[in-house]
VEXNUKOL-93120 format. One record per residue (C-alpha): residue number from 1; residue in three letters; z, x, y. Coordinates in steps of 0.5 Angstrom, whole numbers, plus 500, padded with zeros to 3 digits. Layout:
! VEXNUKOL-93120
REC   num   residuo     z     x     y
REC   NUM       ALA     Z     X     Y
...
//
This chain:
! VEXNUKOL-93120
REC   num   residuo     z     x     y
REC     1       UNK   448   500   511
REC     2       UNK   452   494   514
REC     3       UNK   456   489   509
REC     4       UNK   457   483   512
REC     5       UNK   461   478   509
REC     6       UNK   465   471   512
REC     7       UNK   464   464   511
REC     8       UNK   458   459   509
REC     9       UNK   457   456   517
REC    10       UNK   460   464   520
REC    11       UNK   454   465   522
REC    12       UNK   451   471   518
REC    13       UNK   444   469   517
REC    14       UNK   444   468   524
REC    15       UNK   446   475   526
REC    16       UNK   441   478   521
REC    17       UNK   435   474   525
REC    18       UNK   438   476   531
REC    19       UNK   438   484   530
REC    20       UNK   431   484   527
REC    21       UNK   428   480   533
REC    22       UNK   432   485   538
REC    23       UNK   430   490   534
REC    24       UNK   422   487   535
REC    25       UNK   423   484   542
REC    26       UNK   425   493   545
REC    27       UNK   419   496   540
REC    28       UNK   414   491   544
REC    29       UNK   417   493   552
REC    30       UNK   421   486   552
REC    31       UNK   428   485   556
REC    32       UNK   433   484   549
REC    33       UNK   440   479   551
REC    34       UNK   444   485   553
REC    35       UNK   448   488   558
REC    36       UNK   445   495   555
REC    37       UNK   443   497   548
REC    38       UNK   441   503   545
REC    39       UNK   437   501   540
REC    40       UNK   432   506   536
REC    41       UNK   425   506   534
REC    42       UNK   422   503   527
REC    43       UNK   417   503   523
REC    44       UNK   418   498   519
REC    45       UNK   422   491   519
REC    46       UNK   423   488   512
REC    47       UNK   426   481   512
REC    48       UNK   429   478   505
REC    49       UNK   432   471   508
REC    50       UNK   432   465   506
REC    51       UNK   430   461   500
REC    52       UNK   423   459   497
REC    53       UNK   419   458   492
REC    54       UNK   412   459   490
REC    55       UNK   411   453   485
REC    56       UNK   403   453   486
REC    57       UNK   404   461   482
REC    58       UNK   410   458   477
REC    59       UNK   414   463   481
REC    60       UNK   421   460   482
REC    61       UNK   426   461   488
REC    62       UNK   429   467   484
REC    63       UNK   423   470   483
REC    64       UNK   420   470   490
REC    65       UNK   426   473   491
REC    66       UNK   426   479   487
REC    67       UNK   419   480   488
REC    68       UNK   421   480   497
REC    69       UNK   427   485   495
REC    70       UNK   422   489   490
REC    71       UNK   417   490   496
REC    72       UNK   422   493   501
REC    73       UNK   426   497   496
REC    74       UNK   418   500   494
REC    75       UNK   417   501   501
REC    76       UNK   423   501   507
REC    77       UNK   423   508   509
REC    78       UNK   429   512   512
REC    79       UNK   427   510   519
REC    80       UNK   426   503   517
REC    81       UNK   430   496   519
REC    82       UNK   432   492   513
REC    83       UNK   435   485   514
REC    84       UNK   437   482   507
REC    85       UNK   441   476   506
REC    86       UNK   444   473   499
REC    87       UNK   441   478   494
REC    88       UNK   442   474   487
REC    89       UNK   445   468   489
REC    90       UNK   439   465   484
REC    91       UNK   442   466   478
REC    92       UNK   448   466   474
REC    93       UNK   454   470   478
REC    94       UNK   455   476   473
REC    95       UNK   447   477   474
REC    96       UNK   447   477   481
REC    97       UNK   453   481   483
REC    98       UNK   450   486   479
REC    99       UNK   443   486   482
REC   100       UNK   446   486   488
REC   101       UNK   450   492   487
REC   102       UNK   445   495   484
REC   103       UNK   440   494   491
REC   104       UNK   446   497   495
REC   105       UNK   447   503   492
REC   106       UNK   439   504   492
REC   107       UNK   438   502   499
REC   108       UNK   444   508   501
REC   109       UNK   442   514   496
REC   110       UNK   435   512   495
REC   111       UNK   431   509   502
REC   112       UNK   437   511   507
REC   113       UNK   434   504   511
REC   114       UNK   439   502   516
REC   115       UNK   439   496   513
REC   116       UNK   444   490   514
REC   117       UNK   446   486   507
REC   118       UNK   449   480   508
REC   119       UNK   453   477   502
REC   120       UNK   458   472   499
REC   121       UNK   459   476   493
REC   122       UNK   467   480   496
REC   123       UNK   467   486   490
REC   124       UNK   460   490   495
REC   125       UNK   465   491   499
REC   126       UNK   469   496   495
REC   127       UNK   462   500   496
REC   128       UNK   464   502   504
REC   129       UNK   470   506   500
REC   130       UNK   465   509   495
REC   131       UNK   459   511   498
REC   132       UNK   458   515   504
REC   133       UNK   455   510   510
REC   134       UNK   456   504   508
REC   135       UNK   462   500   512
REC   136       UNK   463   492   512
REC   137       UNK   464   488   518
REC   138       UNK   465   480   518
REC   139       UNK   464   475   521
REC   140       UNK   471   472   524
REC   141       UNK   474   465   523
REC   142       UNK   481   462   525
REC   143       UNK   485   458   519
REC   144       UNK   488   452   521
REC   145       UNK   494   447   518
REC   146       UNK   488   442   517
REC   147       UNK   481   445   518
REC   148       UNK   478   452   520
REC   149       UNK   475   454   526
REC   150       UNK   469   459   526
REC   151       UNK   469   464   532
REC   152       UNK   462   466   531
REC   153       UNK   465   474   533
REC   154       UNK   462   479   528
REC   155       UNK   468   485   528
REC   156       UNK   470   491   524
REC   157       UNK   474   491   516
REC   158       UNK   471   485   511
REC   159       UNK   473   478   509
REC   160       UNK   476   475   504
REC   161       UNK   474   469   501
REC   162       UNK   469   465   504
REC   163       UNK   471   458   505
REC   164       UNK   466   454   501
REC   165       UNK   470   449   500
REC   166       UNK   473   448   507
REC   167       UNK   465   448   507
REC   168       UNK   464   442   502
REC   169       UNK   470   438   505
REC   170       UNK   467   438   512
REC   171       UNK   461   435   509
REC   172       UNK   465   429   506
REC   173       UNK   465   430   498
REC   174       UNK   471   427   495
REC   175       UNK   478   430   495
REC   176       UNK   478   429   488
REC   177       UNK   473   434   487
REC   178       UNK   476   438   493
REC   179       UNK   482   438   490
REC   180       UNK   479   440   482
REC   181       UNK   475   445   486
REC   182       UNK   481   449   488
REC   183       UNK   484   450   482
REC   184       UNK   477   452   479
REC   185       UNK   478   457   483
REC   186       UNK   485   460   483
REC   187       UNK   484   460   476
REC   188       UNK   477   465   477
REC   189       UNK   480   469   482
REC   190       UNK   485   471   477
REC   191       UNK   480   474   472
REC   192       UNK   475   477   478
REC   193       UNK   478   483   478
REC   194       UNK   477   485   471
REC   195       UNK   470   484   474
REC   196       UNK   470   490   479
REC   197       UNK   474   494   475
REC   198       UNK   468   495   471
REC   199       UNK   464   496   476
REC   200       UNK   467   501   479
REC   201       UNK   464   508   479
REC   202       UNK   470   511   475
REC   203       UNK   473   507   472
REC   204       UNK   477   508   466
REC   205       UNK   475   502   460
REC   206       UNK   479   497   459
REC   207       UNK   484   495   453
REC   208       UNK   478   493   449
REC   209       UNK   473   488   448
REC   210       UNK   476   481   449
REC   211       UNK   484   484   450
REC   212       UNK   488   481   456
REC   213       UNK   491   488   461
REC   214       UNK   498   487   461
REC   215       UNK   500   486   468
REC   216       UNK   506   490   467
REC   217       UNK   505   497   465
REC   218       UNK   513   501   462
REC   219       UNK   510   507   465
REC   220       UNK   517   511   461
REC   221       UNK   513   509   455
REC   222       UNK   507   512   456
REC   223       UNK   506   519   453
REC   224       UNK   504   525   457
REC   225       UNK   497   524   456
REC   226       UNK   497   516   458
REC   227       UNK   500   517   465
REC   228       UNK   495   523   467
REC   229       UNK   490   518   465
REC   230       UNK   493   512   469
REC   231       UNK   490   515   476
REC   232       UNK   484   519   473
REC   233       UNK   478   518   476
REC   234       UNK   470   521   475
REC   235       UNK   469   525   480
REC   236       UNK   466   522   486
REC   237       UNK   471   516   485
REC   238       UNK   477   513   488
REC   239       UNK   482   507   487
REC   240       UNK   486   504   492
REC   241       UNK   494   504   490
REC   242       UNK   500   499   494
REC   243       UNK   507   502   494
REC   244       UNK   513   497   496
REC   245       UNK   519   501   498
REC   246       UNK   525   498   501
REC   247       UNK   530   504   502
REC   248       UNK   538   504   502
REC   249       UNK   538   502   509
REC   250       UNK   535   496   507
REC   251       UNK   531   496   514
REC   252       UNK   525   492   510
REC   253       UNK   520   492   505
REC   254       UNK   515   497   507
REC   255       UNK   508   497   504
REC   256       UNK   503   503   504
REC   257       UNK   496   503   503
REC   258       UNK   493   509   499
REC   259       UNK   486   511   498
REC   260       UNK   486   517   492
REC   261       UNK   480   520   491
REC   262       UNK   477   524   485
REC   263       UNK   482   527   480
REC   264       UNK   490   529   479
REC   265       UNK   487   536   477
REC   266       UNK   491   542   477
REC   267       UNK   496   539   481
REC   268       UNK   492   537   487
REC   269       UNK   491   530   488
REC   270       UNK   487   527   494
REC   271       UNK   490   522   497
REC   272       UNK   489   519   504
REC   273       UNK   494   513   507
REC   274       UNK   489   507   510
REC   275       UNK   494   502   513
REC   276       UNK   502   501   514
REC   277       UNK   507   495   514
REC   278       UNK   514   495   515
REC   279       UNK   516   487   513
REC   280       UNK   522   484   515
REC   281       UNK   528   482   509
REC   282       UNK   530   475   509
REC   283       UNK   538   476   512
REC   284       UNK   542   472   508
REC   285       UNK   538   477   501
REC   286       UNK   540   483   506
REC   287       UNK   546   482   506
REC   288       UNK   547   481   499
REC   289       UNK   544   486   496
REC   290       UNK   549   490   500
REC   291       UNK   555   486   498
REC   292       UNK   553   487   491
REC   293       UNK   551   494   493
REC   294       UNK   558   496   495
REC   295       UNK   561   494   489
REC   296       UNK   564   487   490
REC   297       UNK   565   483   484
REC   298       UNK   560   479   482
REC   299       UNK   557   476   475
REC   300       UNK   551   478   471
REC   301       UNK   548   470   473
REC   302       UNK   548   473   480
REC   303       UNK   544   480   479
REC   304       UNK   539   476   475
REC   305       UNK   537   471   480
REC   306       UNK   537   476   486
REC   307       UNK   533   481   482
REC   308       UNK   527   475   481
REC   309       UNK   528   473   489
REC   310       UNK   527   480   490
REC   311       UNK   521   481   485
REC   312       UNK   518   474   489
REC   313       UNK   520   477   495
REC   314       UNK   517   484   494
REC   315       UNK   510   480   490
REC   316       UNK   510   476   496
REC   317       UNK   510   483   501
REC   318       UNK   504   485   497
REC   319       UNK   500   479   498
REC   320       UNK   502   478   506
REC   321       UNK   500   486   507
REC   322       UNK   493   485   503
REC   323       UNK   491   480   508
REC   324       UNK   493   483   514
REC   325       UNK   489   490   510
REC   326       UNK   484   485   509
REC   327       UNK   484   488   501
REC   328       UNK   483   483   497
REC   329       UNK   489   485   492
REC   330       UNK   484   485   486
REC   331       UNK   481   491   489
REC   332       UNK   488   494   487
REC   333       UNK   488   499   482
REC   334       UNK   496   499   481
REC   335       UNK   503   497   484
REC   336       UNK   509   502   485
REC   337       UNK   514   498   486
REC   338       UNK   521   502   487
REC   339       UNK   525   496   487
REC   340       UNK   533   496   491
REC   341       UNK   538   500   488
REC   342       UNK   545   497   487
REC   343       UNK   548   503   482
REC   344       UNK   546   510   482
REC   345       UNK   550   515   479
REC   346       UNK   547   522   478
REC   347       UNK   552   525   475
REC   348       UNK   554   523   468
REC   349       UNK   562   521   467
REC   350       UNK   565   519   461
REC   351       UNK   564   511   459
REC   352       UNK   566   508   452
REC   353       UNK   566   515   448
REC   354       UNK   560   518   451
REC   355       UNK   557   522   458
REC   356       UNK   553   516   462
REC   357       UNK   549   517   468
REC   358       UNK   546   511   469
REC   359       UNK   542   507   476
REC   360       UNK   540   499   477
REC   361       UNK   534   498   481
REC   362       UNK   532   490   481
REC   363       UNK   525   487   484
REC   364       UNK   523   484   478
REC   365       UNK   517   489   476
REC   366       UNK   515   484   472
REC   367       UNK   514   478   477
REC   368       UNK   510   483   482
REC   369       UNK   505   482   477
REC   370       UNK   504   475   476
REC   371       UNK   504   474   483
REC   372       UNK   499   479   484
REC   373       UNK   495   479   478
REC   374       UNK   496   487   480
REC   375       UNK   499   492   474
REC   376       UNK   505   494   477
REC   377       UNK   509   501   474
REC   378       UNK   517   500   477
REC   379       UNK   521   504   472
REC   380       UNK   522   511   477
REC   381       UNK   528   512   477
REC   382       UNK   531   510   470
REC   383       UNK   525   514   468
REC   384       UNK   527   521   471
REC   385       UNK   533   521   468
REC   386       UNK   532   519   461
REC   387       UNK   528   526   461
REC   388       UNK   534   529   464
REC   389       UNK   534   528   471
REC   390       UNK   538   526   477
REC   391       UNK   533   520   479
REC   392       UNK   534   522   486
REC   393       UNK   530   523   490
REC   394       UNK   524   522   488
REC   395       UNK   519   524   492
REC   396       UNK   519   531   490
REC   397       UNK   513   531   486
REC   398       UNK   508   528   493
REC   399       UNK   510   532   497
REC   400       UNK   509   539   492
REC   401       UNK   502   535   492
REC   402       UNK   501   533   499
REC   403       UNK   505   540   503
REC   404       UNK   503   546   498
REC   405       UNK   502   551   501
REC   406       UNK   498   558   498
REC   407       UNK   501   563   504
REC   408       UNK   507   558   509
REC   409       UNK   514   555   505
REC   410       UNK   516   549   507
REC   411       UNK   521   543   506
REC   412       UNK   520   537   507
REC   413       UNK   527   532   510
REC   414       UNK   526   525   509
REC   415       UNK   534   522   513
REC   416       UNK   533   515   511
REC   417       UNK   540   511   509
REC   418       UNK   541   518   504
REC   419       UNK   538   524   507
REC   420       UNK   534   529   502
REC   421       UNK   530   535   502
REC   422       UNK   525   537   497
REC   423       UNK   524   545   498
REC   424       UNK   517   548   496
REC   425       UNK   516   555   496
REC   426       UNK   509   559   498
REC   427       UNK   504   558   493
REC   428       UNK   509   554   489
REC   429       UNK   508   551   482
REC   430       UNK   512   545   480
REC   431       UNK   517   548   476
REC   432       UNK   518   552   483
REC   433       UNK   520   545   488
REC   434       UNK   527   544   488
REC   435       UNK   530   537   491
REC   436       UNK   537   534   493
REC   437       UNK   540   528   497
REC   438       UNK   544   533   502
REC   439       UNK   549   527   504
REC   440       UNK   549   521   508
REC   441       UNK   542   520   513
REC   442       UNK   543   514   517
REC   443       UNK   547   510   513
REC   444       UNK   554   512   515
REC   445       UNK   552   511   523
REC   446       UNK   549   504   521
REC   447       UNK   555   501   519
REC   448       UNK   559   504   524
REC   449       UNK   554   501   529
REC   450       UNK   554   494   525
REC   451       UNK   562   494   525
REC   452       UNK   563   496   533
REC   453       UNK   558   490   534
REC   454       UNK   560   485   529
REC   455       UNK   553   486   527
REC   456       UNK   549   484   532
REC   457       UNK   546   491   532
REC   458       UNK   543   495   525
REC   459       UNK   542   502   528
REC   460       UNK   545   506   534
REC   461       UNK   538   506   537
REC   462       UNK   536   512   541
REC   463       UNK   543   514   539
REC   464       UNK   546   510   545
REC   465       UNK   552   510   542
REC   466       UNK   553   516   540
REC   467       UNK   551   519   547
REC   468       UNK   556   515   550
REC   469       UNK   562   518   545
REC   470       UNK   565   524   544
REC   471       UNK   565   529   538
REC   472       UNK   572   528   533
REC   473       UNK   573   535   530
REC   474       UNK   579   534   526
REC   475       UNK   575   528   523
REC   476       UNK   569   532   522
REC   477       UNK   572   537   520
REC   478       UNK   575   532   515
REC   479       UNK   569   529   512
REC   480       UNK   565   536   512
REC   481       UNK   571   538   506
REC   482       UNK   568   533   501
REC   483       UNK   566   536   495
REC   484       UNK   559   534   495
REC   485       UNK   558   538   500
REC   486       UNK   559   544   496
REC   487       UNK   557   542   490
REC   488       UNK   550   545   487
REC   489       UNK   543   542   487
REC   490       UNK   541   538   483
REC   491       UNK   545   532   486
REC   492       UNK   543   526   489
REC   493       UNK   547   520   493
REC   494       UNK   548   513   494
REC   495       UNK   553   507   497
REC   496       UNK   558   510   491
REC   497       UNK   558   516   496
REC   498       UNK   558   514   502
REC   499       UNK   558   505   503
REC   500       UNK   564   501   503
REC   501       UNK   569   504   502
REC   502       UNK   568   511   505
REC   503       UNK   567   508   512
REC   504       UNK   573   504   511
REC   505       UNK   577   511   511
REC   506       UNK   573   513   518
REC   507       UNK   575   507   521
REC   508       UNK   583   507   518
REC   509       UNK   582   514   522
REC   510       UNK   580   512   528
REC   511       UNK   585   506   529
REC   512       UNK   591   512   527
REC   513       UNK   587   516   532
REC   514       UNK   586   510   538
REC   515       UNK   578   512   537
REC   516       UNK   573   509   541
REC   517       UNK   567   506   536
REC   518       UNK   562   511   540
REC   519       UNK   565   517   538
REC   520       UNK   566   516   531
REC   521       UNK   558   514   531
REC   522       UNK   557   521   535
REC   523       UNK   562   524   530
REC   524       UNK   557   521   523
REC   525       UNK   551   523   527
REC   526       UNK   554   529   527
REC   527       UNK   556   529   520
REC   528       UNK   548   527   518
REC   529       UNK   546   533   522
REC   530       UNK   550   538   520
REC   531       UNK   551   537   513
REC   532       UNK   543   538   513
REC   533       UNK   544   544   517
REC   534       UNK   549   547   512
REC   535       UNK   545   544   505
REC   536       UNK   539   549   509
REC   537       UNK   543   555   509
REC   538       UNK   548   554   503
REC   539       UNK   542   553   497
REC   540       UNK   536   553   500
REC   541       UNK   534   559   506
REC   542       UNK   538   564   502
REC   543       UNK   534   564   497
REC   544       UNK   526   561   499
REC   545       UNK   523   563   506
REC   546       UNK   521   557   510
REC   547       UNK   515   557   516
REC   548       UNK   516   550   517
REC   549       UNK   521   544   516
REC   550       UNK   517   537   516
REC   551       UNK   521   531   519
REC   552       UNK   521   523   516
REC   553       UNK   525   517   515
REC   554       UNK   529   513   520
REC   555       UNK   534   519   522
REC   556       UNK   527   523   525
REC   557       UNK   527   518   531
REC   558       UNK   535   520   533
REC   559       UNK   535   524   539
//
């Protein structure tokens, strides 16, 4: 079963003829417009396109409607060829998608037809990640400054909006109504998806009958019970979740598309990746955030006003990747928003009479949601320290419930701008998982490449600096001394380890030394390869037998 969505004028009515009459045309031995076709016999073709009445009978259009659609539903066969085009366009909005959905459903479980479903109602198209053997396509279009193009071209993935106005606009209504009509829909798109949740198998009810969903959702706030009900779903069922993620290294927004099926149960989630995009930070906020990052005055007026820059900025995001993921962002069930961290320190210290530990993630969570209308959780960090963690690294518990492993031990090395470990012992269970930031990953290098080249470029990529320098080993020695190396997990890492100020005394160590900028490159990535090696043998392989050591992050593509 096909789904065909696009725009008014696209052309679907006109694909749904002209399948049906190539269908017809090869059935009776004719010649079809085709270079080669593989089409199979049938022994029915039902057709539900177009619209009329039967007044004679007091039959309206609506009913006629229903009565065709009634007729196929009763009669098509698992080897019939069934063409159906905007069922339940005739009645009020909430009626019709639901017939409409209804008919979907039936027609896949029920009639196994082949059958094309053409449709201006977008929520059918969460079917094709719902039911097995329905897949959507779309009739294709090329938006202009001023008009739209239609490219008569039927391609894989769904549409995601219409174009009805365009439409009217083209046939000549006012531009007073044009213009009312675009706020008309703005202001229903924002309720649409409350609609689609509760037509989604699975799906949880809402607050209650008449209450607004708050956007933001404090997941730290919700008890034990809350948080295990926020992805269930029944079985069968799935929900799409975003994560938005901007790491230490500040190399972009990176935004991942996830399908989670079935239940959070025994610590087994089923979880598929369905897309990915890495977006660009502006340059003037990038060097911002790690001007503040590093520790440079600045004013609470400022941290305020970057933190909603950088929540529009990441709200933003979402809606650049729903359209090139060609989701809808109401077909989301929730945002994770990590947010970038100006201040961590896992370790508490003395502070005004007390022990603190304490991390700033800004990005505000808040702004994400009113932009996309998603709900949006963003408290990961300040949440795994308030019940006594460290707050990094904060993957741990994915890969426990994505690389688990009953008979093979294995960890998991993310080298991102802090390189980290989680450790998962065979037939682990998640008291077993132990993770820690091993020391610096890449973002030692990267300053060192941006200083030598006064900026010009970000990484040492293919690490051609460092295979032209020469290892230090009185500086490597000295770096490997640090304390941080020796201390115990759990630990985690930042800029306030490995920023500014640290790079600063590389760099006094090479002019005292006359080095060249490639060899104390060669020498970070050295250090960034052996702190891992050392962070293995010290507290993980003397204890945990391992089988296998997956690699990620920026740091898994330096040679």
């Amino acid at each position: 079963l096909m789904i065909l969505t696009g725009p008014n004028m696209g052309g679907k009515s006109t694909y749904l003829r002209q399948t049906a009459l190539i269908c017809l045309m090869a059935q009776a031995g004719s010649f079809v417009p085709a270079r080669e076709a593989k089409i199979p016999l049938v022994d029915h073709i039902f057709a539900r396109v177009g619209a009329s009445d039967n007044i004679a009978r007091g039959h309206s259009t609506f009913m006629v409607e229903m009565q065709e659609t009634a007729n196929i539903l009763h009669t098509a066969t698992s080897r019939s060829l069934v063409v159906l085009d905007e069922i339940g366009r005739g009645t009020a909005t909430f009626d019709g998608l639901s017939i409409a959905w209804a008919v979907v459903e039936y027609l896949q479980s029920h009639t196994r037809a082949r059958t094309l479903f053409a449709t201006h109602y977008h929520e059918l198209t969460e079917l094709a990640d719902l039911l097995s053997g329905v897949k959507n396509v779309h009739v294709s279009v090329e938006e202009m400054p001023n008009e739209i193009v239609f490219l008569r071209r039927v391609e894989e993935g769904s549409a995601d909006k219409s174009y009805g106005i365009e439409v009217a606009r083209l046939a000549g209504l006012p531009p007073a109504v044009i213009a009312r009509a675009r706020e008309v829909l703005r202001r229903h798109e924002q309720s649409e998806r409350q609609l689609s949740e509760k037509l989604t198998p699975g799906l949880p009810p809402s607050n209650g009958v008449g209450e607004q969903q708050a956007l933001f959702t404090p997941i730290a706030s919700a008890g034990p019970t809350e948080k295990a009900n926020f992805m269930r779903q029944a079985p069968g069922g799935s929900r799409l979740a975003l994560g938005l993620m901007s790491g230490t290294s500040l190399d972009g927004i990176d935004v991942a598309l996830v399908r989670i099926a079935s239940s959070i149960r025994d610590n087994a989630a089923h979880a598929s990746l369905k897309n990915f995009v890495t977006l660009p930070f502006p340059a003037a906020v990038r060097a911002e955030v790690l001007r503040i990052a590093e520790g440079a005055r600045v004013s609470p007026g400022e941290i305020s006003q970057l933190n909603f820059r950088l929540g529009r900025l990441f709200g933003d995001a979402v809606l650049r990747a729903c359209k090139k993921f060609r989701v809808r962002p109401r077909r989301l069930s929730v945002i994770g928003s990590h947010g970038q961290t100006i201040f961590h320190q896992g370790r508490p210290s003395r502070f005004f009479g007390d022990h603190v530990a304490s991390t700033l993630q800004i990005g505000e969570p808040a702004l994400i949601a009113a932009i996309t209308g998603v709900p949006t959780v963003g408290d990961f960090r300040p949440a795994d320290m308030a019940v006594g963690g460290q707050g990094a690294p904060l993957v741990p518990w994915v890969d426990y419930l994505l690389y688990r492993d009953a008979r093979r031990g294995r960890a998991v090395l993310n080298i991102g701008g802090i390189a980290n470990i989680t450790v998962i012992p065979k037939g682990a269970s998640p008291r077993s998982v132990i993770a820690f930031d091993t020391g610096p990953g890449n973002m030692v290098i990267d300053a060192l490449v941006r200083h030598a080249t006064s900026n010009r470029r970000s990484f040492d990529a293919e690490a051609q600096m460092a295979s032209r320098g020469h290892l230090l080993p009185a500086l490597l020695n000295a770096l490997l001394a640090e304390p941080y190396f020796r201390r115990p997990p759990p630990k985690s890492a930042g800029r306030e380890q490995y920023g500014k100020t640290y790079v600063e005394k590389i760099l006094a160590w090479g002019r005292r030394h006359r080095a060249r900028p490639e060899d104390l490159v060669r020498t970070a990535t050295v250090l960034t390869a052996l702190s891992i090696v050392d962070a293995l043998n010290r507290w993980v392989l003397s204890r945990t037998p391992l089988a296998q050591l997956i690699v990620s992050g920026g740091g898994a593509r330096n040679p």
